[in-house]
N, CA, C and O atoms as a GROMACS GRO file, in nm:
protein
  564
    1UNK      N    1  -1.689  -0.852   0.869
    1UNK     CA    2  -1.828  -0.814   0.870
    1UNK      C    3  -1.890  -0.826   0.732
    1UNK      O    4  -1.995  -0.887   0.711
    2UNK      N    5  -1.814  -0.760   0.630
    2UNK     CA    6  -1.870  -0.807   0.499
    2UNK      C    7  -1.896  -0.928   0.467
    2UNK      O    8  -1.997  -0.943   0.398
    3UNK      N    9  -1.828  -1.039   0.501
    3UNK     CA   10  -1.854  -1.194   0.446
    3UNK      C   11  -1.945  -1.239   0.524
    3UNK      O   12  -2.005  -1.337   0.479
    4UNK      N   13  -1.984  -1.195   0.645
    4UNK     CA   14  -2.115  -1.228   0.679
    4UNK      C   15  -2.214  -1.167   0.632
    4UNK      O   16  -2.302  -1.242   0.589
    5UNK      N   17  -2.235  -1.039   0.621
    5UNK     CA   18  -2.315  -0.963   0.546
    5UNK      C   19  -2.363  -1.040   0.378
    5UNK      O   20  -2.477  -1.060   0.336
    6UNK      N   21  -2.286  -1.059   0.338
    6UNK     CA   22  -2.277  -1.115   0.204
    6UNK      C   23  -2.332  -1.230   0.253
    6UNK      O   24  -2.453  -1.240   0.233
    7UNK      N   25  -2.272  -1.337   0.321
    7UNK     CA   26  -2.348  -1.427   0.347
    7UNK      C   27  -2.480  -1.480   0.370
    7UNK      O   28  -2.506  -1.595   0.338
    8UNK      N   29  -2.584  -1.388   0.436
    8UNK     CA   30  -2.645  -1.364   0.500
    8UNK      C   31  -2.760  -1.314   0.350
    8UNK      O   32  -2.860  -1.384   0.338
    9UNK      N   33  -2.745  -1.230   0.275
    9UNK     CA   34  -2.770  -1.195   0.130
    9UNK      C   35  -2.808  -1.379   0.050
    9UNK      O   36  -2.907  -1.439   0.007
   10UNK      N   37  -2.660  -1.405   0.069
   10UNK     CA   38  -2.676  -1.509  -0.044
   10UNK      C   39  -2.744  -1.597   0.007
   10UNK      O   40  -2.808  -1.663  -0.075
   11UNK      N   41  -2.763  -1.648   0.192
   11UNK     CA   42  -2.847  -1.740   0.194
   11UNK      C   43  -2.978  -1.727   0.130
   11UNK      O   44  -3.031  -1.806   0.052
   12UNK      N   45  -3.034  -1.592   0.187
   12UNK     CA   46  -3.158  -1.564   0.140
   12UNK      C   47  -3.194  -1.622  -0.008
   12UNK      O   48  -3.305  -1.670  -0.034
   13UNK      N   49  -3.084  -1.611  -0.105
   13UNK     CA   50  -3.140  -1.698  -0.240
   13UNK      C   51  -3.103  -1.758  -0.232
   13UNK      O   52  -3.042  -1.797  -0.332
   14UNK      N   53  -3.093  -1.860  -0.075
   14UNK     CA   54  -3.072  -2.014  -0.094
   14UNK      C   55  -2.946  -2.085  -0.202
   14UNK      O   56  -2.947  -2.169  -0.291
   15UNK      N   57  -2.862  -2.015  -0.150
   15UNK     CA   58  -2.732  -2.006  -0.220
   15UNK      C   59  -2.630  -2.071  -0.036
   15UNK      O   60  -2.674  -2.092   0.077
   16UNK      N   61  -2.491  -2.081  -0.093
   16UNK     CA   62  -2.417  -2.056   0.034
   16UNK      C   63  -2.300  -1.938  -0.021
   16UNK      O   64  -2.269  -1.886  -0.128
   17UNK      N   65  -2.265  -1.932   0.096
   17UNK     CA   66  -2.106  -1.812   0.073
   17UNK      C   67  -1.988  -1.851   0.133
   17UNK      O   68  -2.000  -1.908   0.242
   18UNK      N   69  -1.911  -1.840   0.103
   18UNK     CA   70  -1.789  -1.865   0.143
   18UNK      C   71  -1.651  -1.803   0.134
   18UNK      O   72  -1.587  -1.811   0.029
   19UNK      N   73  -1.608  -1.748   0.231
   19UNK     CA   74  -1.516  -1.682   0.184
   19UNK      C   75  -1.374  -1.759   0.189
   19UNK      O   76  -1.341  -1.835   0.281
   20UNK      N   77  -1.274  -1.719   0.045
   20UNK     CA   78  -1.190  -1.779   0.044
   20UNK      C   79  -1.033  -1.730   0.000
   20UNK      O   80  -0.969  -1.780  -0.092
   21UNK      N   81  -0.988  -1.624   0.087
   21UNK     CA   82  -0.860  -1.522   0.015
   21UNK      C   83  -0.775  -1.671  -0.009
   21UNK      O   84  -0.789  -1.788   0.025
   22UNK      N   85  -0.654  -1.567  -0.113
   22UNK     CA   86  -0.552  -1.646  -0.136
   22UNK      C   87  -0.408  -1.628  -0.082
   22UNK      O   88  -0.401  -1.529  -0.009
   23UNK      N   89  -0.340  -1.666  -0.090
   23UNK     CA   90  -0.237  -1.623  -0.062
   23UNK      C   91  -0.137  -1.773  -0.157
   23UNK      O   92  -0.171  -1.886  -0.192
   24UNK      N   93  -0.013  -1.695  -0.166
   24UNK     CA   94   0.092  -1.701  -0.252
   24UNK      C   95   0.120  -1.645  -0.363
   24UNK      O   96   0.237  -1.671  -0.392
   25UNK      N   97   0.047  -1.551  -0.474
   25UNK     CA   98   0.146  -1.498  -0.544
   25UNK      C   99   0.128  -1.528  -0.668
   25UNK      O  100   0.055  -1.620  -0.704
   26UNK      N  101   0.194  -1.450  -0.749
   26UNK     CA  102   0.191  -1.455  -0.915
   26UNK      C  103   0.268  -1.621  -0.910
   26UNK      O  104   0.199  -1.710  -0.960
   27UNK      N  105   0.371  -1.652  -0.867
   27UNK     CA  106   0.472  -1.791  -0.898
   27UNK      C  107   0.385  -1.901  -0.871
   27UNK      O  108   0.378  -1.996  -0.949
   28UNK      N  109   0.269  -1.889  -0.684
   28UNK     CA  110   0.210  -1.989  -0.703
   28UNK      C  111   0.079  -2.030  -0.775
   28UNK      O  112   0.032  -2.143  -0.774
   29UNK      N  113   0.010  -1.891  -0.857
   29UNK     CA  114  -0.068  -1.929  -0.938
   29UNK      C  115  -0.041  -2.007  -1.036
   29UNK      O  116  -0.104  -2.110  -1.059
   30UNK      N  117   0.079  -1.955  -1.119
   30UNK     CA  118   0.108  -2.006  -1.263
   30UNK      C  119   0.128  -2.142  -1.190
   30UNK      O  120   0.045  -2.209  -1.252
   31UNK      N  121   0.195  -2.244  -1.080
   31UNK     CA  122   0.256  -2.334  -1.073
   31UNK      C  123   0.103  -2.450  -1.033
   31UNK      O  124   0.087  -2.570  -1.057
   32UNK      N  125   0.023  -2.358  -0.973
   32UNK     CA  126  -0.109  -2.381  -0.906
   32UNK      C  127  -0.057  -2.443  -0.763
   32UNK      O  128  -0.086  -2.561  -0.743
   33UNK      N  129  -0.014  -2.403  -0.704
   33UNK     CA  130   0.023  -2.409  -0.559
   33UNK      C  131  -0.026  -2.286  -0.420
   33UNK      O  132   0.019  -2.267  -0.307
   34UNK      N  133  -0.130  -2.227  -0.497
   34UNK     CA  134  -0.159  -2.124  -0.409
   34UNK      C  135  -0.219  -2.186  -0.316
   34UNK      O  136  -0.259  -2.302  -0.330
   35UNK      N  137  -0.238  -2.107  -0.190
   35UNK     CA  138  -0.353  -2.159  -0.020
   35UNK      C  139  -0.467  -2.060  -0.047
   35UNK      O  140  -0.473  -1.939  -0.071
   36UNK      N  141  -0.586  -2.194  -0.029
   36UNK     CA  142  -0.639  -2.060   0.019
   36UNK      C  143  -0.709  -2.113   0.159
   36UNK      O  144  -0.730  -2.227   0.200
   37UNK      N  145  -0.737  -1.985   0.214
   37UNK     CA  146  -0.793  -1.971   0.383
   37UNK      C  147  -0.968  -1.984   0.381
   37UNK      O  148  -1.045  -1.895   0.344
   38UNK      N  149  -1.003  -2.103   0.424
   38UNK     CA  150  -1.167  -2.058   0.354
   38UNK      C  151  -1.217  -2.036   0.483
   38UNK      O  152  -1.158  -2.056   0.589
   39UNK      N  153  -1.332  -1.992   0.466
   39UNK     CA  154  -1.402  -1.943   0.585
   39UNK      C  155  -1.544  -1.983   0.572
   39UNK      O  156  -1.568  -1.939   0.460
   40UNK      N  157  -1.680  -2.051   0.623
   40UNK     CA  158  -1.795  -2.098   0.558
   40UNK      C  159  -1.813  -2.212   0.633
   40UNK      O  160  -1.732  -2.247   0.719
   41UNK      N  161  -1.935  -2.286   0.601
   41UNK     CA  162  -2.024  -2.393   0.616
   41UNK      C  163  -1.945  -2.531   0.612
   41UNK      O  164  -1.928  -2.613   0.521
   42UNK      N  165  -1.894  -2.524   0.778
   42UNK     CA  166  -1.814  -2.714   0.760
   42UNK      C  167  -1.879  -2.798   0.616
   42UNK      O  168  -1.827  -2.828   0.509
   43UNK      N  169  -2.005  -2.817   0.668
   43UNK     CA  170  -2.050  -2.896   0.559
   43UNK      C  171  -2.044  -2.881   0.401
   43UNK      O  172  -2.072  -2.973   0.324
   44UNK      N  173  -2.007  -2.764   0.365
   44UNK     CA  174  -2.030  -2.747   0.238
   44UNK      C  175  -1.837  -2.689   0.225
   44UNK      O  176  -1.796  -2.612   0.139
   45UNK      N  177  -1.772  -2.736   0.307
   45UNK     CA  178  -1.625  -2.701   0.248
   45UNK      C  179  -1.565  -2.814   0.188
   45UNK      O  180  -1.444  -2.801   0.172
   46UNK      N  181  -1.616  -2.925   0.150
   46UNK     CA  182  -1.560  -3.011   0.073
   46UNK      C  183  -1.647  -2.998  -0.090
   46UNK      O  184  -1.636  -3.076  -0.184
   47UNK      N  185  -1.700  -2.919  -0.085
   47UNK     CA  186  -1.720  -2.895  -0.209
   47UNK      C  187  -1.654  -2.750  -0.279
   47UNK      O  188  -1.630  -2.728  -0.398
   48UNK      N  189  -1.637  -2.666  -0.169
   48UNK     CA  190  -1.533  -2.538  -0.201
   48UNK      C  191  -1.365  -2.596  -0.229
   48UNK      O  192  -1.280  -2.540  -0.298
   49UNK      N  193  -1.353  -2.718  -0.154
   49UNK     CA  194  -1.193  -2.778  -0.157
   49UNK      C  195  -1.164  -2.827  -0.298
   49UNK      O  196  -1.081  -2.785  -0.378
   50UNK      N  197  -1.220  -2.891  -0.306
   50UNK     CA  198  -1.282  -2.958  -0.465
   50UNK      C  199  -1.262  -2.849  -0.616
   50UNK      O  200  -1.228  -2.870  -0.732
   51UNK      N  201  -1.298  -2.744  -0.545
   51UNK     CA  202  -1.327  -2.609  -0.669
   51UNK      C  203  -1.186  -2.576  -0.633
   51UNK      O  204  -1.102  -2.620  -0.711
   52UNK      N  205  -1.146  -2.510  -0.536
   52UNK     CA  206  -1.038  -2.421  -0.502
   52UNK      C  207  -0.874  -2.540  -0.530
   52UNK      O  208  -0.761  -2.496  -0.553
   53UNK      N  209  -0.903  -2.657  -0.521
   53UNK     CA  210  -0.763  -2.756  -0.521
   53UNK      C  211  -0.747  -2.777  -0.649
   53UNK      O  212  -0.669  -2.868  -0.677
   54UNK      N  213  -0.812  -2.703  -0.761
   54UNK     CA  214  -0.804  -2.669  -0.914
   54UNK      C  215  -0.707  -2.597  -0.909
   54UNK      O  216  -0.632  -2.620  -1.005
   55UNK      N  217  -0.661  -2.499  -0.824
   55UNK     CA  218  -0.615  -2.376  -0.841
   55UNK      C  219  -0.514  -2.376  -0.718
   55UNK      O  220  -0.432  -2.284  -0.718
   56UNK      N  221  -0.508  -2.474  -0.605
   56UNK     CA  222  -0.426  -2.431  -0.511
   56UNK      C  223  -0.400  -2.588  -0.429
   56UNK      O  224  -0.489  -2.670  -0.405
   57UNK      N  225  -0.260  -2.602  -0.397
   57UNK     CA  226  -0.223  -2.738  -0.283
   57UNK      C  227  -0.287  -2.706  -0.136
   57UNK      O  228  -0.299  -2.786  -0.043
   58UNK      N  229  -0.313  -2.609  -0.138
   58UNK     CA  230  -0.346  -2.601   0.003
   58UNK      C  231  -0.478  -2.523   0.030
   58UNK      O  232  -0.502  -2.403   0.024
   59UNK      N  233  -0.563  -2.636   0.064
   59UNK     CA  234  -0.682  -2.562   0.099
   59UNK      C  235  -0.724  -2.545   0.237
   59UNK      O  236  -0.702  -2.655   0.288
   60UNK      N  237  -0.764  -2.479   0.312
   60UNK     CA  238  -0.774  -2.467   0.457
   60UNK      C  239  -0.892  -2.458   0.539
   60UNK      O  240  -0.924  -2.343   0.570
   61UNK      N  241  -0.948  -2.529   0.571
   61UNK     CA  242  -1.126  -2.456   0.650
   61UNK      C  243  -1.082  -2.439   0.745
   61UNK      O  244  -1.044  -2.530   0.819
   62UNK      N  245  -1.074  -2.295   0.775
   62UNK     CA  246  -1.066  -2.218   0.911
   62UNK      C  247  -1.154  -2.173   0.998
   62UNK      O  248  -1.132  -2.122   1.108
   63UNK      N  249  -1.256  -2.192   0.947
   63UNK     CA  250  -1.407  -2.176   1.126
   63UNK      C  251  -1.506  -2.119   0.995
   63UNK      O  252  -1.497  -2.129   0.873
   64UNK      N  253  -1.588  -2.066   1.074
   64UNK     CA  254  -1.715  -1.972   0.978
   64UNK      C  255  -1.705  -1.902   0.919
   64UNK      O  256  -1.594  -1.856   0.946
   65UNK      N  257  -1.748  -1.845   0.838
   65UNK     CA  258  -1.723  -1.735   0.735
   65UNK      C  259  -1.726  -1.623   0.806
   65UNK      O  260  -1.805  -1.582   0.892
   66UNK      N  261  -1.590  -1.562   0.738
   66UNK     CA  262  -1.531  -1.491   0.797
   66UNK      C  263  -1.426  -1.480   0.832
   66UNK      O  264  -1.367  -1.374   0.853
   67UNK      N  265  -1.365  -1.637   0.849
   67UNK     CA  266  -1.252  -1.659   0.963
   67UNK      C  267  -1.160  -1.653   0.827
   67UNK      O  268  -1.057  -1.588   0.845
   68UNK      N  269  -1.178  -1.720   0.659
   68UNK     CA  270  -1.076  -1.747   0.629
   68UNK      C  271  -0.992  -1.537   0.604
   68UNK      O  272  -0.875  -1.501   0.595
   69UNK      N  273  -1.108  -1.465   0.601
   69UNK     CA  274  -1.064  -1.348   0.552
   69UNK      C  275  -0.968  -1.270   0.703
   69UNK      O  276  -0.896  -1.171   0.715
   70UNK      N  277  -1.021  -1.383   0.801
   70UNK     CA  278  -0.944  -1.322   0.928
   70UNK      C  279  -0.734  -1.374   0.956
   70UNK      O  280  -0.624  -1.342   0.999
   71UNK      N  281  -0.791  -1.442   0.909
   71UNK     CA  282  -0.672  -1.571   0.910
   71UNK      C  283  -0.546  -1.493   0.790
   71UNK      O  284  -0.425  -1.480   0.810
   72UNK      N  285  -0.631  -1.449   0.655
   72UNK     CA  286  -0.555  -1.389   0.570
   72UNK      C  287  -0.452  -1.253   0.633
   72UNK      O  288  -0.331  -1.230   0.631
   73UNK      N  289  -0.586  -1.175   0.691
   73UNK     CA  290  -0.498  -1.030   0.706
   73UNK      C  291  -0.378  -1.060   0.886
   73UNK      O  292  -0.283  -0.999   0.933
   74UNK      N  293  -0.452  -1.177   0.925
   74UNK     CA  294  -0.324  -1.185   1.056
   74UNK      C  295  -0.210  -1.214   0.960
   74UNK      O  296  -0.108  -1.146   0.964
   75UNK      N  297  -0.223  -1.310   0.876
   75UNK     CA  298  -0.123  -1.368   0.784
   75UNK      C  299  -0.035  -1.238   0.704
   75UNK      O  300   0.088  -1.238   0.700
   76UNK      N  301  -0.118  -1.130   0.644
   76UNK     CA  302  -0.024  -0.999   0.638
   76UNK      C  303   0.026  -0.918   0.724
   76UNK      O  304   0.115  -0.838   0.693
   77UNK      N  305  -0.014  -0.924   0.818
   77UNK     CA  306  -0.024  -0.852   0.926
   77UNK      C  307   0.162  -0.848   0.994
   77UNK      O  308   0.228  -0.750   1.028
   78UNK      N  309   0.197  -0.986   0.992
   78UNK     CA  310   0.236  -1.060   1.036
   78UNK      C  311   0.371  -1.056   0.937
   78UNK      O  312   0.485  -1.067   0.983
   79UNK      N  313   0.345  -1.042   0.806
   79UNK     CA  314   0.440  -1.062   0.674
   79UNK      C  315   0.481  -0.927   0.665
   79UNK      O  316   0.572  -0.886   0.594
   80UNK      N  317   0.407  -0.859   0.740
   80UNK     CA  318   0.436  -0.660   0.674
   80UNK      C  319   0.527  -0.613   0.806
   80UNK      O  320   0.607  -0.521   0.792
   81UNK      N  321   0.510  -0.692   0.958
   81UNK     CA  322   0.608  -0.684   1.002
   81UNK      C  323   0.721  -0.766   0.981
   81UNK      O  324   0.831  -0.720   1.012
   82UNK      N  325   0.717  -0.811   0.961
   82UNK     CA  326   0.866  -0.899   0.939
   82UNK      C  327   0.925  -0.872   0.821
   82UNK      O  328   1.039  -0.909   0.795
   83UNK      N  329   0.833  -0.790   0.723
   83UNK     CA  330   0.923  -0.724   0.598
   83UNK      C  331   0.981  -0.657   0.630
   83UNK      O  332   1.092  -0.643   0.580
   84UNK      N  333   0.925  -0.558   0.760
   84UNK     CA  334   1.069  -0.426   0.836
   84UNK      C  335   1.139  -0.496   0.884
   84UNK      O  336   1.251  -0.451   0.860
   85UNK      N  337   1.146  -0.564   0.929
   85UNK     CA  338   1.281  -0.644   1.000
   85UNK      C  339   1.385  -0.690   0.925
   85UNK      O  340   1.502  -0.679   0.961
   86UNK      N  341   1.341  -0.751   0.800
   86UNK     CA  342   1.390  -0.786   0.670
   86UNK      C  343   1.490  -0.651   0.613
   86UNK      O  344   1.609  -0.641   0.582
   87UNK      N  345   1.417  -0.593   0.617
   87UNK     CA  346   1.457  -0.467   0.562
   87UNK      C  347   1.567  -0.396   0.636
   87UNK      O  348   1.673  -0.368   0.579
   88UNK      N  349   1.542  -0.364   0.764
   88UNK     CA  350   1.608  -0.317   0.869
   88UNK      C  351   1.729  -0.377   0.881
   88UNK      O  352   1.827  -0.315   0.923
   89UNK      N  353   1.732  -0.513   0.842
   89UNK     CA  354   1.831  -0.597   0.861
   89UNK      C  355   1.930  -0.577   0.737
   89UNK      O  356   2.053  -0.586   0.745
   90UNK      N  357   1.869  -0.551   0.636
   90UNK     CA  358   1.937  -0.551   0.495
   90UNK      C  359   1.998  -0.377   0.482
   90UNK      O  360   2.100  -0.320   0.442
   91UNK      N  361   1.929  -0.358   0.512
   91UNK     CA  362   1.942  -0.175   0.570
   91UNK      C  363   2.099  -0.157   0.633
   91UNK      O  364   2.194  -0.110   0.572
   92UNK      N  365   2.098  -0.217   0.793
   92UNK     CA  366   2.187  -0.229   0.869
   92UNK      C  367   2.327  -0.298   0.762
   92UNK      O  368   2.404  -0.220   0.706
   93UNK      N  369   2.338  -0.438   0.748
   93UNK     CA  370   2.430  -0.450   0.670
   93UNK      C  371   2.459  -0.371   0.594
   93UNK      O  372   2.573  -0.398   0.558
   94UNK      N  373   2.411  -0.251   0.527
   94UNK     CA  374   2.435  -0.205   0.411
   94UNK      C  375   2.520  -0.036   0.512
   94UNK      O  376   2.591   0.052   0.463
   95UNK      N  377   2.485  -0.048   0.624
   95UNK     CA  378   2.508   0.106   0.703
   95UNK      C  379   2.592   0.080   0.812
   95UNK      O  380   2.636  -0.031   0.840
   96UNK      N  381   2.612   0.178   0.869
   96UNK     CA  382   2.730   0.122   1.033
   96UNK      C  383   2.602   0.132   1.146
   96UNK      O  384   2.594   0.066   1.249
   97UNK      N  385   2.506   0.233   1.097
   97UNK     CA  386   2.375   0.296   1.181
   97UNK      C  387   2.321   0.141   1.266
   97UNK      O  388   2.303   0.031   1.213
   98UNK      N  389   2.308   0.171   1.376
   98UNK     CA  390   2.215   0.026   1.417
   98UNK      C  391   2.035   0.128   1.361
   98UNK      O  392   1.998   0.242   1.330
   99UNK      N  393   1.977  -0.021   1.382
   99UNK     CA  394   1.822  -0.031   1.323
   99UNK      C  395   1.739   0.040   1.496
   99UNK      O  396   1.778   0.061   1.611
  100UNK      N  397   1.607   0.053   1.415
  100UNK     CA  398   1.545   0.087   1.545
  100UNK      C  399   1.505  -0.011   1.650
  100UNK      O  400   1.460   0.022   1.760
  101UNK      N  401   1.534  -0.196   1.586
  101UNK     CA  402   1.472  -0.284   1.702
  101UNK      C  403   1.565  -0.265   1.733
  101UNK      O  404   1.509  -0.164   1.776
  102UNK      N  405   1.646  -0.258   1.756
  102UNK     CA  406   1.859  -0.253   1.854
  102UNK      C  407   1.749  -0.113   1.956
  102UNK      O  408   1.703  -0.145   2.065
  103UNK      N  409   1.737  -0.048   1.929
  103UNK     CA  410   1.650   0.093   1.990
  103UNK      C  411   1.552   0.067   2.116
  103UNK      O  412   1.557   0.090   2.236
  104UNK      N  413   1.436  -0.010   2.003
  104UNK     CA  414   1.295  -0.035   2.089
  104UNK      C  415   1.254  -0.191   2.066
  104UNK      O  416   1.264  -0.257   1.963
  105UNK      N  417   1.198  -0.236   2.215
  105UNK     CA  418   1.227  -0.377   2.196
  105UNK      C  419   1.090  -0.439   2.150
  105UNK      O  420   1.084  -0.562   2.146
  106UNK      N  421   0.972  -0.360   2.111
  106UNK     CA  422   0.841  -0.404   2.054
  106UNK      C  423   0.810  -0.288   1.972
  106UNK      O  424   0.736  -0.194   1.999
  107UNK      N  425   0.897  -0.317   1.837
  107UNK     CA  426   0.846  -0.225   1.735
  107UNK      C  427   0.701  -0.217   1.643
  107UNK      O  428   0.685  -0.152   1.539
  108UNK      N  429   0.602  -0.301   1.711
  108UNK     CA  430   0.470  -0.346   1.651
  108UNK      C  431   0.423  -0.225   1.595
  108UNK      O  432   0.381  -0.217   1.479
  109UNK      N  433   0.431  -0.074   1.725
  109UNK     CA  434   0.367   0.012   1.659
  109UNK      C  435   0.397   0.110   1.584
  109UNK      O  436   0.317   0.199   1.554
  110UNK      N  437   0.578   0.102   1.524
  110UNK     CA  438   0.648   0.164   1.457
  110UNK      C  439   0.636   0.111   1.335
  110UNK      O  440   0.667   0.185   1.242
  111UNK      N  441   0.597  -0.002   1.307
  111UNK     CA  442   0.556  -0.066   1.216
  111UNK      C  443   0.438   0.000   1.149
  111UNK      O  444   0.448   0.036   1.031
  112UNK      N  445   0.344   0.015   1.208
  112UNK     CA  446   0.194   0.106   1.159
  112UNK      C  447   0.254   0.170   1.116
  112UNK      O  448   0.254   0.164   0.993
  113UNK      N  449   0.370   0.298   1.196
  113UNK     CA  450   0.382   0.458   1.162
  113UNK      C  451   0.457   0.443   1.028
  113UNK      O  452   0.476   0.535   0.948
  114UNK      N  453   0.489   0.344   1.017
  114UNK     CA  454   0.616   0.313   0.879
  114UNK      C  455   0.529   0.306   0.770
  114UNK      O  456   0.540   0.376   0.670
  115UNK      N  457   0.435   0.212   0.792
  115UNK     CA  458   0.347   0.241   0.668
  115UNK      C  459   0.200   0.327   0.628
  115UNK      O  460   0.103   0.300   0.556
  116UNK      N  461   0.229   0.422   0.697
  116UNK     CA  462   0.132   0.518   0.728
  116UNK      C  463   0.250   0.639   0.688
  116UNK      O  464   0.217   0.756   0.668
  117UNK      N  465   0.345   0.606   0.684
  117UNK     CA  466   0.431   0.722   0.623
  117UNK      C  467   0.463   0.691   0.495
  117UNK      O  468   0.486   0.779   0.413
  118UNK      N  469   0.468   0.539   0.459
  118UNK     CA  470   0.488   0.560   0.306
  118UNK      C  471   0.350   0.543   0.247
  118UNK      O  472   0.354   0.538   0.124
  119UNK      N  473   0.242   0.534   0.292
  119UNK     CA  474   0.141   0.564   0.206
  119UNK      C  475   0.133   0.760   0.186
  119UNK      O  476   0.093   0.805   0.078
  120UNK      N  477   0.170   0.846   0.290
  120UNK     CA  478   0.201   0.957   0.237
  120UNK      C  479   0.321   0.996   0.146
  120UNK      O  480   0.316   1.106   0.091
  121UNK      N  481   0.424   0.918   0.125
  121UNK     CA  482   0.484   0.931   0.045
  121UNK      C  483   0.496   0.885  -0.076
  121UNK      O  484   0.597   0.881  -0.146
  122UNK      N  485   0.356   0.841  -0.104
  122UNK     CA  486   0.311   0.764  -0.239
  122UNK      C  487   0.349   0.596  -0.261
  122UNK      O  488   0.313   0.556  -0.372
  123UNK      N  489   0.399   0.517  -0.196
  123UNK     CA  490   0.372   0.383  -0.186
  123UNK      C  491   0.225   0.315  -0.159
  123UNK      O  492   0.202   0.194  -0.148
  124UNK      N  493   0.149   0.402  -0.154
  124UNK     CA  494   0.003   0.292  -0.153
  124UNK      C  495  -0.083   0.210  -0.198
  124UNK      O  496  -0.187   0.158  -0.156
  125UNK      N  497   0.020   0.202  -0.357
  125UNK     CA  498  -0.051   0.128  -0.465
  125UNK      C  499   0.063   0.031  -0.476
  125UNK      O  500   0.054  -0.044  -0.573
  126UNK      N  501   0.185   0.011  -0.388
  126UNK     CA  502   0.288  -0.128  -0.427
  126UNK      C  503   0.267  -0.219  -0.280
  126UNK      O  504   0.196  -0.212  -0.180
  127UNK      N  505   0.363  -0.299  -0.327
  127UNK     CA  506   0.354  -0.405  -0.204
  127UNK      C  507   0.452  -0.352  -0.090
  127UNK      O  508   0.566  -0.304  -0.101
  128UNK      N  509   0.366  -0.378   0.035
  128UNK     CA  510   0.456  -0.376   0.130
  128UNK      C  511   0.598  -0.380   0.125
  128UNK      O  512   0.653  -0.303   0.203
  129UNK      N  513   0.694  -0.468   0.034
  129UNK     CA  514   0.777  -0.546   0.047
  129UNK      C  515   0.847  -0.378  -0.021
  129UNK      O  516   0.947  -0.348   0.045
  130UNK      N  517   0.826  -0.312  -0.092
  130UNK     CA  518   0.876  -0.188  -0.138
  130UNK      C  519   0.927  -0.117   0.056
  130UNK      O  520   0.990  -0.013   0.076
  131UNK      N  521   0.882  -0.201   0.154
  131UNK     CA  522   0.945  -0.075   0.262
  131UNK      C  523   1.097  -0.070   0.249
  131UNK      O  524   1.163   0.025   0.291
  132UNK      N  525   1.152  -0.179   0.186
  132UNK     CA  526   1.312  -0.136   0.201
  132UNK      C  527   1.395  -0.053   0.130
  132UNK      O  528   1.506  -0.006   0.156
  133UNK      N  529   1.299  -0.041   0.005
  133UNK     CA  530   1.336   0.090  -0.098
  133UNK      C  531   1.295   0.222  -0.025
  133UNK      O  532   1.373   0.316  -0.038
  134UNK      N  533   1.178   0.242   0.054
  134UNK     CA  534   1.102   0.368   0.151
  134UNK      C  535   1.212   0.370   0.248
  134UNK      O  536   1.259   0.482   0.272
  135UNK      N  537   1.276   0.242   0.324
  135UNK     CA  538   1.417   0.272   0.477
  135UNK      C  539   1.470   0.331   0.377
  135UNK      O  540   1.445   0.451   0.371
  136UNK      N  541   1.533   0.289   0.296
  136UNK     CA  542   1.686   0.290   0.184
  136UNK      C  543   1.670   0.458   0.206
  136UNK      O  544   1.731   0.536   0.279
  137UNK      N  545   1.561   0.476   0.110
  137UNK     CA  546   1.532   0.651   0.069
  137UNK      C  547   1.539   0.729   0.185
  137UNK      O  548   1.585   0.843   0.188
  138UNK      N  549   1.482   0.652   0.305
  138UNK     CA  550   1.476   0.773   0.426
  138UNK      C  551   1.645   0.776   0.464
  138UNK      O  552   1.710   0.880   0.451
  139UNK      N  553   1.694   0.675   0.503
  139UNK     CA  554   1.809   0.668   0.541
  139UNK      C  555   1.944   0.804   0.478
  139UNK      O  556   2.041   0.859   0.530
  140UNK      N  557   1.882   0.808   0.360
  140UNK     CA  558   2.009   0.881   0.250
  140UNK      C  559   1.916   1.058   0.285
  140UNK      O  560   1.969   1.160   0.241
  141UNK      N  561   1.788   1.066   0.361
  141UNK     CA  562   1.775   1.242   0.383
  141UNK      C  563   1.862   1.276   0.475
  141UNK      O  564   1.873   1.394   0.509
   0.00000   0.00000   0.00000
């Protein structure tokens, strides 16, 4: 809703908008290999590709603005579950305990509660990828 909102602003000064998250990381900045997901004006994304392929191999027009910021958070969405699994998995090797997918066979919404518990336990300012240090810690109460 914001990148249309914004959009919608900037046409008015006859401007365009475009939204364009990134994804890859401190390694693929320095290397300049980052993606980014753009979202905006078919017509005017070969001039955002142009700007953004300074900075990244992979540029993407994903529908209207909007879409690239939609495209991003499925893209975490997506990475924050499969970091518990990651984890769970690294967890398990490390324990005799089976994990909770061995348990429940669509852990999508144990996933939320996982990180809705370590943002109360003060993880809300690191990366997701910290859930296996948050299993590790729960595991040893």
């Amino acid at each position: 809703m914001v990148s249309k909102e914004l959009a919608k602003e900037v046409e008015k000064m006859g401007a365009v908008f475009t939204d364009a998250p990134v994804s890859g990381g401190v390694g693929a900045a320095r290397s300049g290999n980052l993606t980014f997901m753009v979202g905006g004006v078919e017509e005017e994304f070969a001039a955002a590709q142009e700007l953004l392929g300074c900075m990244g191999s992979n540029v993407v027009h994903c529908g209207d603005v909007g879409t690239g910021q939609a495209v991003k958070i499925c893209n975490n969405l997506l990475l924050a579950i499969s970091m518990i699994g990651t984890a769970e998995a690294m967890n398990l090797g490390i324990s005799t305990r089976l994990c909770y997918q061995h348990e429940e066979p669509n852990p999508s919404g144990q996933a939320h509660q996982i990180y809705r518990m370590m943002c109360a336990k003060g993880y809300s300012k690191k990366d997701f990828s910290s859930v296996f240090q948050f299993l590790r810690e729960e595991e040893m109460l």
